[in-house]
N, C-alpha and C positions, 0 to 999 in steps of 0.2 A: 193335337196341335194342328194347324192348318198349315202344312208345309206348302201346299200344291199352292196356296193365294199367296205365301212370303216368298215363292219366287218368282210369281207371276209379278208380283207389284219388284222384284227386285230386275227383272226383267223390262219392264215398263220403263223401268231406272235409268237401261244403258242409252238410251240414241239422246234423251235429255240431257244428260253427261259425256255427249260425244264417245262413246266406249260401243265398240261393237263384240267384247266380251268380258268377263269379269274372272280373276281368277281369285278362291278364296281358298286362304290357306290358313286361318286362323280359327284353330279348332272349335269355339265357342260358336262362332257364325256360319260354322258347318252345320253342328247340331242346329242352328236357330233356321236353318233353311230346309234342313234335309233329315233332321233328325238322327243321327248320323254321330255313335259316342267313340268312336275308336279316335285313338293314339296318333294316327299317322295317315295323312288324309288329302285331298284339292281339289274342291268342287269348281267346276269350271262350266260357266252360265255365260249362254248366248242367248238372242231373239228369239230364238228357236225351241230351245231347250236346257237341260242341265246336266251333266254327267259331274259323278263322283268316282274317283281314283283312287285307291287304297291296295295295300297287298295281301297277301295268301292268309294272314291269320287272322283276316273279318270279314271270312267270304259269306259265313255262315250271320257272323253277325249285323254284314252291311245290308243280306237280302232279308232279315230281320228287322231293321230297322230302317232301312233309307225311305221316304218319299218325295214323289216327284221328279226324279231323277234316276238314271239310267246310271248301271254297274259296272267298273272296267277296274278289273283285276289287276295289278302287274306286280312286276319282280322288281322295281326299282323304286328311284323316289317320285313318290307321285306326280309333285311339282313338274319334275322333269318330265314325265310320261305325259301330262295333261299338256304341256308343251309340245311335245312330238306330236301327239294325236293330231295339234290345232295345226302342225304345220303339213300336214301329212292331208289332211284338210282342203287346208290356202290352199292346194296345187290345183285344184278343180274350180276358185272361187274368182272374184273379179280380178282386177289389175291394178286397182286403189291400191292402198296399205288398211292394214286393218290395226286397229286399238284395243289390245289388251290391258287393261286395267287390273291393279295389282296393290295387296293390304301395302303401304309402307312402312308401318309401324311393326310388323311382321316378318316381313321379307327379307331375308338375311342381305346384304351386298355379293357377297358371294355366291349365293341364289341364282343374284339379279344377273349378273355375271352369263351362270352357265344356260339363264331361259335368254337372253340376248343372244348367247353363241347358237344356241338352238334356232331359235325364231330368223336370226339371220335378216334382218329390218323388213321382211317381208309381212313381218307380225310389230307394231311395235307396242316394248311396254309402255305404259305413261300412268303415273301415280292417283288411284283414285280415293275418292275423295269418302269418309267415312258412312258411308250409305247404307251398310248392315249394322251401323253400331248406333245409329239413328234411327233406323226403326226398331232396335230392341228398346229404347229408351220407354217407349211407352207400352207397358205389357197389355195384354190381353187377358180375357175373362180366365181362360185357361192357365195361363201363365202366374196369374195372383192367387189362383186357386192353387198350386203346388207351391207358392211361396209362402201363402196363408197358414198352409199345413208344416212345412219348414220351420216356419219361426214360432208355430204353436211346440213342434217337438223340440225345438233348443231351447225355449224358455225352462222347459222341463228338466233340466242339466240343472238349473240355478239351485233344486232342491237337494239335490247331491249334493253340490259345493257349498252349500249353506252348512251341510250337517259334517262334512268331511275337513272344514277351515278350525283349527284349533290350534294352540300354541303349540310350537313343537313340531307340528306338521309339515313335511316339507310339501312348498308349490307344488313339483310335479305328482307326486300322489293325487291330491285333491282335482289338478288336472285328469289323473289317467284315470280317476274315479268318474269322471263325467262324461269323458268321451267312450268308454265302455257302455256307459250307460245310453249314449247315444246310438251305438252299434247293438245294442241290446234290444232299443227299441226300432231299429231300420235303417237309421243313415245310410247311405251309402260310405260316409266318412265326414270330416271335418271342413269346413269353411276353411278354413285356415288354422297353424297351431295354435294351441288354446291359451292364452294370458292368463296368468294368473302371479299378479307381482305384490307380493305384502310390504307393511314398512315402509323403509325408504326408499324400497322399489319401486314403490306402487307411483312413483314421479315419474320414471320411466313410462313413454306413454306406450310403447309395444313391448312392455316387458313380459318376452314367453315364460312359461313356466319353467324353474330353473330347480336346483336343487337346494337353496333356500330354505332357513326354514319360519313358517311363519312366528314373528314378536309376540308377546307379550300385551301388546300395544300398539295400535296404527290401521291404517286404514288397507284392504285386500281391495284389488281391482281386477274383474271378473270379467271377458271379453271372449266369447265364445260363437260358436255359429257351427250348424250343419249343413248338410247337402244330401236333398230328399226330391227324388225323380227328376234328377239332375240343376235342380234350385237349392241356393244356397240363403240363408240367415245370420242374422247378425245380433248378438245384443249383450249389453254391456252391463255389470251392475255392481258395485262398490257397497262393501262390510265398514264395520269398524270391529276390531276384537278390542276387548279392553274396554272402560268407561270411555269415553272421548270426552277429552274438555270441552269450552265452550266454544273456542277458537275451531275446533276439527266440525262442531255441529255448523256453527255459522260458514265454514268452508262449504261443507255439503251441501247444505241449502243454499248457497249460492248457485253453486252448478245445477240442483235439482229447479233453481227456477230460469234458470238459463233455457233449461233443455223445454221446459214448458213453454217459455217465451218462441221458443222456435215451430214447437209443431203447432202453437196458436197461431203463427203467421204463414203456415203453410196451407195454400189453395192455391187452383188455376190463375194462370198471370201473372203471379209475382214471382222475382228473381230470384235467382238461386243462393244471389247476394245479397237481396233482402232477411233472407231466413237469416242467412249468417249472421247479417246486422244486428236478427232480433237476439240470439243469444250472446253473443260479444257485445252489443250494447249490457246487457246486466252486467253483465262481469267488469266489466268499464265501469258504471254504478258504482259497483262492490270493491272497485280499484286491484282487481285480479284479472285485467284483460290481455297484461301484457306474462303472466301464466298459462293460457290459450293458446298453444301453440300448431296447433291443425286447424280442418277445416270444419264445421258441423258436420257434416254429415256426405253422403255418397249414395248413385242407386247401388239397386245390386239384382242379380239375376241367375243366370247361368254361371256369373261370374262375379265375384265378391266386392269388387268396385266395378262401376261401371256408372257413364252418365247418366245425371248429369250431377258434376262435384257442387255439393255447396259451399261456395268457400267467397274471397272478398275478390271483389270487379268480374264476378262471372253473373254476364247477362242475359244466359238463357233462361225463359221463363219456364213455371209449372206448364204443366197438364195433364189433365184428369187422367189418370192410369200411368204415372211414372210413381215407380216404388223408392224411398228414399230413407236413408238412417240418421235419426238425430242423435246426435251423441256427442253435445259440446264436453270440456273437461278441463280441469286445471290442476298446472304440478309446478308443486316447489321443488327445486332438485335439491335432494339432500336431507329435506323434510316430508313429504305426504303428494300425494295425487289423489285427484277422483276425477271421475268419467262417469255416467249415466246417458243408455243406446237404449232407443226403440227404432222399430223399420214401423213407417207411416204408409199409407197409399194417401197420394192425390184423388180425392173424389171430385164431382162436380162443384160443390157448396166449401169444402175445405180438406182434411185430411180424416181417415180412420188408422187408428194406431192399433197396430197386429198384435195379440196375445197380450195386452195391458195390465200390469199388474201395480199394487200400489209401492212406491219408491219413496217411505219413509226410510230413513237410516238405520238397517238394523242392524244393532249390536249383539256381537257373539262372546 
């Protein structure tokens, strides 16, 4: 990964944003600058340069993994310390005030609190503006190439839960059966915990795997994803055990052309609320729009949501190399849900959908 040019261009950032520092404390944007996997962390980025702050049980791993940036060890919390450093600093620097800029979405208030007592207005904070979670947005060669291989190895899970979904069986078995299976083959771990809601669960649109057991009859909804050299996968796919009437096929294929609707409208330029459009338009068609209860789909990266949302009145457009999940879905509560997830990339010309497989309705 090019750490040394992501914080050079994050560098380039501050005087355009009036910031004469950047404090980043939000573990994902650590790694994305510095590469940098530990727990407890604050990379703090000037003109000049960048240092990262962590304590005694990553000393081994920080000078393993950091680049671009310079190591300082301490005994406390980082935040704090990368605060003292800068103030400790100031005393040699001009007579201005200087702009510390700092995640908001992140930063606890009480944080904010004790780097104010610290800084003493000689530093001040002032809230900036999402400018690492903006250039994650569109990955790089490198970056799709580990999410490529991610969502090739979690598709792989789907053949487990296919042979492991049987009446009688409870959810969480046929869950623990897959994410084994994913640590079997390398994960590092799970995207997130593994869905898997049968019946009339399967309306439930995050329904974890529970101790349930699956009917006789009804539709299983499948939502899975790992995380493989620190990228995470996503993808979604719905059974039916039992015959299904005509009523649950025609459910299906409604959402199955929903989901088609959307990754055919995906390429450069177009909105993020157009996509949406395209698969909530069928469903509207199909008079199951107001079943739709989310948004299509999300990017995803280092982190399991991430921009940009596709969802309704969001008007950021495509671009070529943002990675994105299509996965419209529709639930009666009480009666049946489906859902159907691919992760796309945005190419030049339109979209290629990762690890593709065919999403006829199979029955178990």
């Amino acid at each position: 990964m090019d750490y040394a040019g992501r914080l050079r261009r994050m560098q380039a950032a501050l005087p355009e944003n009036k910031l004469d520092f950047l404090l980043v404390t939000h573990l994902p944007n650590i790694c994305y600058l510095s590469g940098f996997t530990g727990s407890a962390a604050a990379l703090l980025i000037s003109g000049r340069g960048a240092t990262l702050f962590t304590d005694g049980r990553y000393i081994a791993q920080a000078r393993q993994q950091v680049r671009g940036a310079s190591i300082v060890i301490v005994s406390k919390s980082p935040q704090v310390a990368a605060a003292e450093w800068l103030i400790a600093k100031r005393k040699s620097a001009a007579s201005r005030s200087l702009f510390l800029g700092f995640e908001p979405e992140v930063l606890t208030a009480g944080m904010h609190v004790r780097l104010a007592a610290i800084l003493r207005g000689k530093v001040r904070l002032c809230s900036a503006p999402p400018l690492i979670e903006r250039a994650r947005t569109v990955k790089d060669r490198e970056e799709i190439h580990c999410i490529r291989a991610a969502v090739e190895l979690g598709a792989t899970l789907f053949r487990v839960g296919r042979k492991k979904i049987r009446p009688g069986v409870p959810e969480v078995e046929v869950a623990a059966a897959m994410e084994y299976q994913a640590r079997c083959q390398g994960a590092e771990g799970m995207s997130f915990p593994t869905i898997l809601a049968a019946g009339e669960r399967s309306a439930v649109v995050h329904g974890r795997a529970s101790a349930a057991r699956i009917s006789r009859r009804g539709f299983v909804v499948c939502d899975f994803g790992v995380i493989l050299a620190g990228y995470c996968s996503d993808r979604t796919r719905t059974v039916h055990v039992g015959k299904p009437t005509q009523d649950a096929r025609q459910f299906y294929e409604a959402v199955r052309e929903a989901q088609e609707a959307a990754i055919a409208a995906v390429r450069p330029g177009v909105t993020a609320a157009e996509v949406d459009e395209a698969a909530r338009g069928v469903l509207r068609k199909r008079k199951l729009a107001q079943y739709f209860t989310h948004s299509t789909g999300h990017g995803l990266g280092l982190e399991i949501h991430e921009a940009p949302r596709l969802a309704v009145g969001q008007a950021q457009k495509l671009e070529s190399g943002m990675v994105v999940t299509i996965e419209p879905g529709a639930y009666i509560p009480g009666k049946w849900g489906v859902r159907i997830e691919d992760v796309v990339v945005v190419t030049s010309s339109g979209c290629e959908v990762l690890a593709p497989s065919d999403k006829d309705l199979i029955v178990i």
